[in-house]
C-alpha positions in Angstrom: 17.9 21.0 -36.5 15.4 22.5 -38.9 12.6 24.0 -36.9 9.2 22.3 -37.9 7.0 25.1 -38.3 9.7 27.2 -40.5 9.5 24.7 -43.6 7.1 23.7 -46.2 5.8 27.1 -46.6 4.8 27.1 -43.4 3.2 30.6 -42.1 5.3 32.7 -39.8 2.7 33.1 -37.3 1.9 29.1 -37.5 4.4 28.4 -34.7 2.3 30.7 -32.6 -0.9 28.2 -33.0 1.2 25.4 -31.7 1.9 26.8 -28.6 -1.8 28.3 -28.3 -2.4 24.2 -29.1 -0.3 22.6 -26.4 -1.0 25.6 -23.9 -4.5 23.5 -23.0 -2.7 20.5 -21.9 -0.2 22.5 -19.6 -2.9 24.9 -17.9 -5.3 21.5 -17.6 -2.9 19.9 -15.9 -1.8 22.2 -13.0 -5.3 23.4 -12.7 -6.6 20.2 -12.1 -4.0 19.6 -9.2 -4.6 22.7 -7.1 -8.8 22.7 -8.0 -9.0 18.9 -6.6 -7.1 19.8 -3.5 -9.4 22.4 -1.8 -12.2 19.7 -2.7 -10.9 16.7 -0.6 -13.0 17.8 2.5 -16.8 17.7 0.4 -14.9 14.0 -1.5 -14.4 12.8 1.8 -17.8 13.7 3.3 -19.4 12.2 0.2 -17.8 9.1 -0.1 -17.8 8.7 4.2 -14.3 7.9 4.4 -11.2 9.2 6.8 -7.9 11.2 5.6 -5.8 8.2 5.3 -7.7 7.0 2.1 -8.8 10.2 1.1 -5.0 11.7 1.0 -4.9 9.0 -1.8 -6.6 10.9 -4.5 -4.2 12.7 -4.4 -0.8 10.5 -3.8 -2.0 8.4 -6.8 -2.4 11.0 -9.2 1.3 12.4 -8.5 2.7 9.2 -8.6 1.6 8.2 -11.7 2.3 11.5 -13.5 5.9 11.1 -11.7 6.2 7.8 -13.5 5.4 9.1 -17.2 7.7 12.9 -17.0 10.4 10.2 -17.7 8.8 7.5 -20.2 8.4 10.6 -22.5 11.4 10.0 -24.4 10.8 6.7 -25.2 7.0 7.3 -25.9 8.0 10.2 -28.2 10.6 8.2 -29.9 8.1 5.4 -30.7 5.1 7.1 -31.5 5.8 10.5 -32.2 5.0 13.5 -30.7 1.7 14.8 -31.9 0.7 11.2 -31.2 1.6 11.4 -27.5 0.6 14.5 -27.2 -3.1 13.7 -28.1 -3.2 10.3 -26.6 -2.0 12.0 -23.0 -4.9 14.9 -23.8 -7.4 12.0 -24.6 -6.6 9.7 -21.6 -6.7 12.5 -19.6 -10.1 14.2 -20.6 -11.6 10.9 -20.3 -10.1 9.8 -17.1 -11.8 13.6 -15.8 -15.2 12.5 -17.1 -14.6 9.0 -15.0 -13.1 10.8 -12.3 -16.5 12.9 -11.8 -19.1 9.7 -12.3 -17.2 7.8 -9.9 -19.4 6.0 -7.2 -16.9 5.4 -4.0 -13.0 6.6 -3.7 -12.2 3.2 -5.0 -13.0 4.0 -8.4 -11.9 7.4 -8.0 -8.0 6.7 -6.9 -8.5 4.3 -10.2 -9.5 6.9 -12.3 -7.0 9.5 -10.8 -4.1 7.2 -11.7 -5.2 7.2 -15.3 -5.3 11.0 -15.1 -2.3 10.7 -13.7 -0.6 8.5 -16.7 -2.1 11.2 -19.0 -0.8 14.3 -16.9 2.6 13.1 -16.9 3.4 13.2 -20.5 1.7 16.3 -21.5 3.9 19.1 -19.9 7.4 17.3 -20.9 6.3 16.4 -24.4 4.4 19.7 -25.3 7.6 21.5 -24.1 9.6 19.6 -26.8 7.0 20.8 -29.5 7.2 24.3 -28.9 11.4 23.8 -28.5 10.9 21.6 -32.4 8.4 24.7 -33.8 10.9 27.6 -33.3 14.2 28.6 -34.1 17.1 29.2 -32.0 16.6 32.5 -31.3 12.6 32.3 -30.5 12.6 29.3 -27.8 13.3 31.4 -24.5 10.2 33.4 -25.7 8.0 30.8 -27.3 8.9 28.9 -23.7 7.8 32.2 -21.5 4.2 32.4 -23.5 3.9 28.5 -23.3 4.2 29.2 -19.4 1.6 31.9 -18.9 -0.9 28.8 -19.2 0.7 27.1 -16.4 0.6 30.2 -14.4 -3.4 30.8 -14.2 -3.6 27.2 -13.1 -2.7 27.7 -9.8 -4.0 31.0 -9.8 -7.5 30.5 -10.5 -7.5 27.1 -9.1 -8.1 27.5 -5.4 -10.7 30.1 -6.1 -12.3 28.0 -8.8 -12.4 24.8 -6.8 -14.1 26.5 -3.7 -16.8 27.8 -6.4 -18.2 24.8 -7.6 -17.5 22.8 -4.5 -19.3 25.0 -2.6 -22.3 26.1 -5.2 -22.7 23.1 -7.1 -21.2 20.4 -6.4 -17.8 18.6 -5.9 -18.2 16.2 -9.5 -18.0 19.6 -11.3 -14.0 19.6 -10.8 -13.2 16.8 -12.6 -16.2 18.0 -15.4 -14.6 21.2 -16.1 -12.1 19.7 -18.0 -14.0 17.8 -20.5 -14.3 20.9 -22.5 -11.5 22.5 -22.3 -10.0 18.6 -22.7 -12.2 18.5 -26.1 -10.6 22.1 -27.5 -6.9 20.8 -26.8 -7.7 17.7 -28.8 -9.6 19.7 -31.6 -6.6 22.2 -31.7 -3.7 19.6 -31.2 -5.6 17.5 -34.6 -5.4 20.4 -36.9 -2.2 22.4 -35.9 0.7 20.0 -34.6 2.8 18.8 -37.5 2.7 15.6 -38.5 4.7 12.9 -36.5 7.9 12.0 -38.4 11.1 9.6 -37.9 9.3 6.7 -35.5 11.4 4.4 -34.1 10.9 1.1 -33.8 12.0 0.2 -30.1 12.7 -2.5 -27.8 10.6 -1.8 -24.5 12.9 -2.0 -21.2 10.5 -3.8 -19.0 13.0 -4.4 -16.1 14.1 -0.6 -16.7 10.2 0.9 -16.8 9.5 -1.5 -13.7 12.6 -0.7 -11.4 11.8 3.1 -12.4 8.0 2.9 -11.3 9.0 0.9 -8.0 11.9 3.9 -7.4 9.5 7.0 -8.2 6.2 5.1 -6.8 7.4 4.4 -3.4 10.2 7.5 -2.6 7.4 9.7 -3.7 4.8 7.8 -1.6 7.5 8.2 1.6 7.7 11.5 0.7 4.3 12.3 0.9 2.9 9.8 3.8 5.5 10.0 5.9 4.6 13.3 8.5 1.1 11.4 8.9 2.8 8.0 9.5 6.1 9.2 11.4 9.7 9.2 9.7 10.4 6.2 11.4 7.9 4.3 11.3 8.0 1.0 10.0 5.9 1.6 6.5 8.1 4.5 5.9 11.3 3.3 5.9 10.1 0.2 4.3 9.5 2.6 1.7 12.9 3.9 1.4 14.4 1.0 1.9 12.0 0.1 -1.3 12.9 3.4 -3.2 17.2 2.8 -3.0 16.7 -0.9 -3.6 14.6 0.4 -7.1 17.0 2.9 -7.8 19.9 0.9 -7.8 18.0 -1.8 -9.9 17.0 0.6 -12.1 20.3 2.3 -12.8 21.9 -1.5 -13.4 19.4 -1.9 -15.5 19.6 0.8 -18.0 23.5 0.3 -17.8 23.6 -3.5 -18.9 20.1 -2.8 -21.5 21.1 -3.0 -25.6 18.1 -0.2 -25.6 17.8 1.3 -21.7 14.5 2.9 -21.5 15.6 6.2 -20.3 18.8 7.5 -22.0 20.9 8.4 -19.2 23.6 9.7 -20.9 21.6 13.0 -21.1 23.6 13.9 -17.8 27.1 13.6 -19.5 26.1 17.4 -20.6 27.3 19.2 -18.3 25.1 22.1 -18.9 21.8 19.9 -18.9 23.0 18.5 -15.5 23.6 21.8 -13.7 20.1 22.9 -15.0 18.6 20.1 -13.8 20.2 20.3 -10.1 19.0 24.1 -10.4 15.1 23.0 -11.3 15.5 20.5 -7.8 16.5 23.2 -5.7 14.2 25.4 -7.3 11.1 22.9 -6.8 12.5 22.1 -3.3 11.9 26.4 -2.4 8.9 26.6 -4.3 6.7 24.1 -3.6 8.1 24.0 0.0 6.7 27.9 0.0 3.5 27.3 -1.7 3.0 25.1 0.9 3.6 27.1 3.8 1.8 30.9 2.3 -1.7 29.7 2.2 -1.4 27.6 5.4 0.1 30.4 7.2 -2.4 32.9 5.9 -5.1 30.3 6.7 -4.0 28.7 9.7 -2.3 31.8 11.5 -4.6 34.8 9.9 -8.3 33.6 9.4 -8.0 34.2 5.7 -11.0 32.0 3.9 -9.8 29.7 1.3 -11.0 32.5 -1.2 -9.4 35.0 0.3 -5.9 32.8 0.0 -6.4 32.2 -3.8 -7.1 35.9 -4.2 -4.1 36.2 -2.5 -2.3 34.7 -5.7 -3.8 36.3 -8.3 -1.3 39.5 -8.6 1.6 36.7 -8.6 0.1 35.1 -11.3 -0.5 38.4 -13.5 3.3 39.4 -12.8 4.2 35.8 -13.9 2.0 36.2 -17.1 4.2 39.5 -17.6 7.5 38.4 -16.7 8.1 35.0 -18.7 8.0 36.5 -21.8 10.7 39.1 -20.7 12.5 36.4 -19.4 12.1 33.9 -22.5 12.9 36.9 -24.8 16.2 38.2 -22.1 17.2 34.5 -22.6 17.3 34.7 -26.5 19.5 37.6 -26.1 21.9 37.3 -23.8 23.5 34.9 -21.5 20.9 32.9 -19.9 22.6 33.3 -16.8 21.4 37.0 -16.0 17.4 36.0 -15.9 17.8 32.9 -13.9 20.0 34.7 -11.6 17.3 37.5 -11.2 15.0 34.7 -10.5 16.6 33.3 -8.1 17.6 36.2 -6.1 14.0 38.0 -6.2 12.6 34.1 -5.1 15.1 34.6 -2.3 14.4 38.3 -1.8 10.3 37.1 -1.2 11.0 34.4 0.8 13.2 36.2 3.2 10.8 39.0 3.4 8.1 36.4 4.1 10.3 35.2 7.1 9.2 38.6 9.0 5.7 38.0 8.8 3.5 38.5 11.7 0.0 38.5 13.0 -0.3 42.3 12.3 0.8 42.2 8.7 -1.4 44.3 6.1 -3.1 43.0 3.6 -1.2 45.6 1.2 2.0 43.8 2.9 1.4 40.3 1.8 0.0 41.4 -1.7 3.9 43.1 -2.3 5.4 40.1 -1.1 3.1 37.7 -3.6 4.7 40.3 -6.5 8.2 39.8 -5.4 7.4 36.0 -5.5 6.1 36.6 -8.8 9.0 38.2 -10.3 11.5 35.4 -9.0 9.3 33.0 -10.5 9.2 33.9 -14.0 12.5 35.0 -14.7 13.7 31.3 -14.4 11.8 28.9 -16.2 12.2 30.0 -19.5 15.4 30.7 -20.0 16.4 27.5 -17.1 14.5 25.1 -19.4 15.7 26.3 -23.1 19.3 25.7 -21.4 18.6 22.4 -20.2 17.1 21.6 -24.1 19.2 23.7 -25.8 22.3 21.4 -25.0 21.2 18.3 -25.9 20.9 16.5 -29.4 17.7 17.2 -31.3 16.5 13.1 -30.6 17.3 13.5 -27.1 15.5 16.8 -26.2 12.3 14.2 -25.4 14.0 12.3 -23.0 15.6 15.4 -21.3 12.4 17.1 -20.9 10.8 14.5 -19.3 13.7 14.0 -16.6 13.7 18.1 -15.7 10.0 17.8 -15.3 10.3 14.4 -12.9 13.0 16.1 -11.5 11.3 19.4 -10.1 8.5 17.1 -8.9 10.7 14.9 -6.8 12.6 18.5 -5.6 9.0 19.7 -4.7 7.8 16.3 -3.2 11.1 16.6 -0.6 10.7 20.4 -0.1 7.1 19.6 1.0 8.1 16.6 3.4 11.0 18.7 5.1 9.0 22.1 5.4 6.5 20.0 7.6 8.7 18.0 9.5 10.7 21.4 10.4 7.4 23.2 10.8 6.8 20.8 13.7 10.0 20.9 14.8 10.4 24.8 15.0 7.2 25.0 16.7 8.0 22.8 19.4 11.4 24.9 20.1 9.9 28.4 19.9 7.1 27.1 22.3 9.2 25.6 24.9 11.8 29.2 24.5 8.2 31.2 25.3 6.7 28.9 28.1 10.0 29.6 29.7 10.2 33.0 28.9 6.9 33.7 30.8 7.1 34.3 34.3 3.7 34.9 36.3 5.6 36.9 38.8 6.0 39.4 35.9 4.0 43.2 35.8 3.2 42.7 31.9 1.3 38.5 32.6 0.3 39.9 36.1 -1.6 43.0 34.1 -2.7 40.1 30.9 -3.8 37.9 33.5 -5.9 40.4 35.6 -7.8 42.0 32.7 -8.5 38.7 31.0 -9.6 37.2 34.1 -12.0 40.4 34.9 -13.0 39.7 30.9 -14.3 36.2 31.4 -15.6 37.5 35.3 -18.2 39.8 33.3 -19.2 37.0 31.2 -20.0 35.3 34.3 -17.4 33.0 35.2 -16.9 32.5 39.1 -13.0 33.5 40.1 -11.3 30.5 39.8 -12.8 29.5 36.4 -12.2 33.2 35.3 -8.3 32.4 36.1 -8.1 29.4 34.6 -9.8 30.6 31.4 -7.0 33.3 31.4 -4.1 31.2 32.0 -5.5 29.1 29.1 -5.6 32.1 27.1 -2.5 33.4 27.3 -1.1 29.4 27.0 -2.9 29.7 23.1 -1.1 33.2 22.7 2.5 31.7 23.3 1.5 28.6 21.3 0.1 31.5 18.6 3.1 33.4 18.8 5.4 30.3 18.6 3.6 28.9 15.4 4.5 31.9 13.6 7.6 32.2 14.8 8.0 28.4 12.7 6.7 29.8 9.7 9.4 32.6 9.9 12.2 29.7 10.5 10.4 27.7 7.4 10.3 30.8 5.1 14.0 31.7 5.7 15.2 28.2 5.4 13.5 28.0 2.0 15.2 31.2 0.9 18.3 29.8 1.4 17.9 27.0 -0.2 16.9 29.2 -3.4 20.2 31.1 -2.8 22.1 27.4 -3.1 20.9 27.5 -6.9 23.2 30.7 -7.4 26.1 27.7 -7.1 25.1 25.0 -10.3 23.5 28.5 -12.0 26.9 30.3 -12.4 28.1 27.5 -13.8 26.0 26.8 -16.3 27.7 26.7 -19.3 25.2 28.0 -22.7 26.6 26.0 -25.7 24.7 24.1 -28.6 25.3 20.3 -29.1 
């Protein structure tokens, strides 16, 4: 395959404005994801309505981006790249401009599904542009710089959101990315190359619908069902729902002249262990980004701001390290990065498992670093693998399957990180309750001085007592919370370490 940007007299530096073009679209979308959640409480206040209908702001949004990542390769195919590109950046700009003049969550969840539909094609098709613009040799790097703009996202995002929540005023989220929405546009008009070889296509309506119905209700399961209780009757509905779509949809695209999703991308073998790698690495990772701010929140008093300061070291070693990583993957097997990445993700995570309520600020700054080095040494080199194996006219569909892929990993890291949270909690406190005996010289001594505490604050004996008892009662519940967290943190590390398996066996070749 010819690279794009390397013929017609094309400027050697040009394929470096292409990635500075689609870069907007990647860092709008991730920002806008982690900027809306700190805002939820101020929406819900505003709008005077409970977390049950609230929480859909933000279900809505991921389920329609969910159900996109994989319609990119048919979009792409019809309409071209540059085409979908722009139409995703101008759907989603304007669905941000709608999102912030919206008068009651109604309209809002509306106008978050459009953002949605236009958030879900932009990271998968702008990947495939950058892969098209550069040679062989270049994509591991030109990947690595493409994903320093979906680093800051989540760095800045937290601290960003609390800003104008908190200042100004909640509307300003979904504002902020008009202009930077208008730029991407501006940019994507004058630098992408022209669309080229549009197909004209059949659309798979029993295959787009059985997908939606699949992806829209395991992902609503998925994210509902710790509120709503596993068993619950909604939830397993919703199962039931998901595997009844999924086995549609895979008949479907089977028996189809023109299947809307060419599944035949996982008869690569290479594509396929890449892909089970991304799962397992969006299981650990967004089962951890979970837990570090609510632990830090939760467990240590940190503010909001505090917790997104908390990030923003990670996010500068990210910045640093995908380049090295893209570049390391351009040179050698791609193996060696991803299997630093994993291993230092591992190394973080484990580490995290010791934390405690005395840990340093200094502490948890080193482990954010560690977390930042496993993080950039795999993505670019994991996702020029998974494109690097397939066909030039399939790299489309692939990239929108690796990116649906991670986000159903992540959705079921999240949903199993919280049901174990709960679970672990529950065993450490009932270990600790039984541990303490009230007979004992060290509860005997807590007891008495807490008791003489709450006596000089002028509590009468008894009351003294029973504030002390109820004291030390939130200490073993403290002390068994983090003790959950540790469980949580090592669990996700092991699950990073199960990606050493499909990496090592990842096998480098060219279609």
């Amino acid at each position: 395959m010819t690279p794009v940007m390397t013929g017609a007299g094309q400027k050697p530096f040009y394929k470096w404005l292409v990635v500075v073009a689609v870069m907007s679209g990647a860092f709008l979308v991730v920002l806008d994801t982690t900027v809306v959640n700190v805002a939820l409480p101020k929406i819900m206040a505003a709008f005077g309505v409970n977390v049950d209908k609230i929480q859909w702001v933000v279900t809505a949004y991921m389920i329609a981006m969910a159900i996109m990542m994989p319609s990119v390769g048919w979009f792409s195919a019809r309409i071209g790249n540059k085409t979908l590109f722009m139409a995703s950046l101008i759907i989603f700009t304007a669905a941000s401009c709608l999102s912030g003049a919206a008068w009651n969550v109604d309209a809002l969840i509306v106008f978050r599904i459009l953002q949605g539909i236009g958030a879900g094609a932009l990271m998968p098709i702008a990947m495939v542009i950058i892969f098209e613009a550069f040679p062989p040799e270049e994509r591991g790097l030109a990947m690595g710089v493409y994903g320093i703009g979906a680093t800051f996202g989540p760095a800045i995002g937290p601290t960003l959101g609390g800003y104008l929540t908190d200042q100004f005023s909640w509307h300003l989220i979904f504002y902020i990315n008009i202009p930077i929405g208008l730029i991407g546009i501006v940019l994507a008009a004058i630098i992408l190359p022209a669309d080229k070889d549009k197909k004209e296509r059949h659309f798979d309506i029993l295959g787009f619908l059985t997908m939606s119905v699949f992806l829209g209700t395991l992902l609503a399961a998925l994210s509902q069902g710790q509120r709503e209780g596993w068993s619950s009757f909604y939830i397993l509905t919703l199962f039931s729902a998901a595997a009844f779509g999924l086995g549609t949809f895979l008949w479907a695209e089977r028996v189809a002249k023109e299947p809307f999703i060419d599944l035949s991308v996982y008869k690569t073998f290479a594509h396929t262990m890449a892909t089970v790698v991304f799962i397992i690495q969006g299981f650990g990772l967004y089962g951890s980004t979970f837990l570090i701010p609510l632990y830090f929140e939760s467990m240590l008093d940190y503010t909001a701001l505090q917790a997104g300061l908390l990030m923003l070291p990670m996010a500068v070693v990210v910045a640093v390290v995908l380049p090295i990583a893209g570049r390391m993957a351009d040179r050698m097997d791609a193996r060696i990065p991803i299997t630093l990445g994993v291993f230092f993700s591992a190394l973080s995570l484990y580490w995290l498992s010791f934390v405690d309520l005395r840990i340093s600020q200094t502490t948890a700054y080193l482990m954010m670093i560690v977390r930042g080095l496993g993080i950039g040494f795999i993505f670019p080199p994991l996702m020029n693998v998974a494109l690097k194996c397939l066909p030039p006219e399939k790299t489309a569909v692939g990239s929108g399957l690796m990116n649906v892929s991670r986000q159903i990993g992540g959705a079921f890291g999240v949903a199993i990180v919280g049901v174990l949270l709960d679970r672990r909690e529950v065993f450490h406190h009932s270990l600790f309750a039984q541990a303490q005996n009230l007979n004992s010289f060290a509860t005997k001594n807590f007891l008495s001085h807490a008791q003489e505490f709450f006596q000089k604050l002028g509590s009468v004996e008894s009351t003294a007592y029973q504030k002390a008892l109820t004291m030390l009662h939130l200490m073993v519940k403290k002390e068994a919370m983090v003790a959950a967290f540790d469980d949580c943190f090592l669990i996700a590390g092991v699950f990073f370490l199960v990606a050493m398996v499909p990496t090592l066996m990842l096998r480098v070749s060219e279609p």
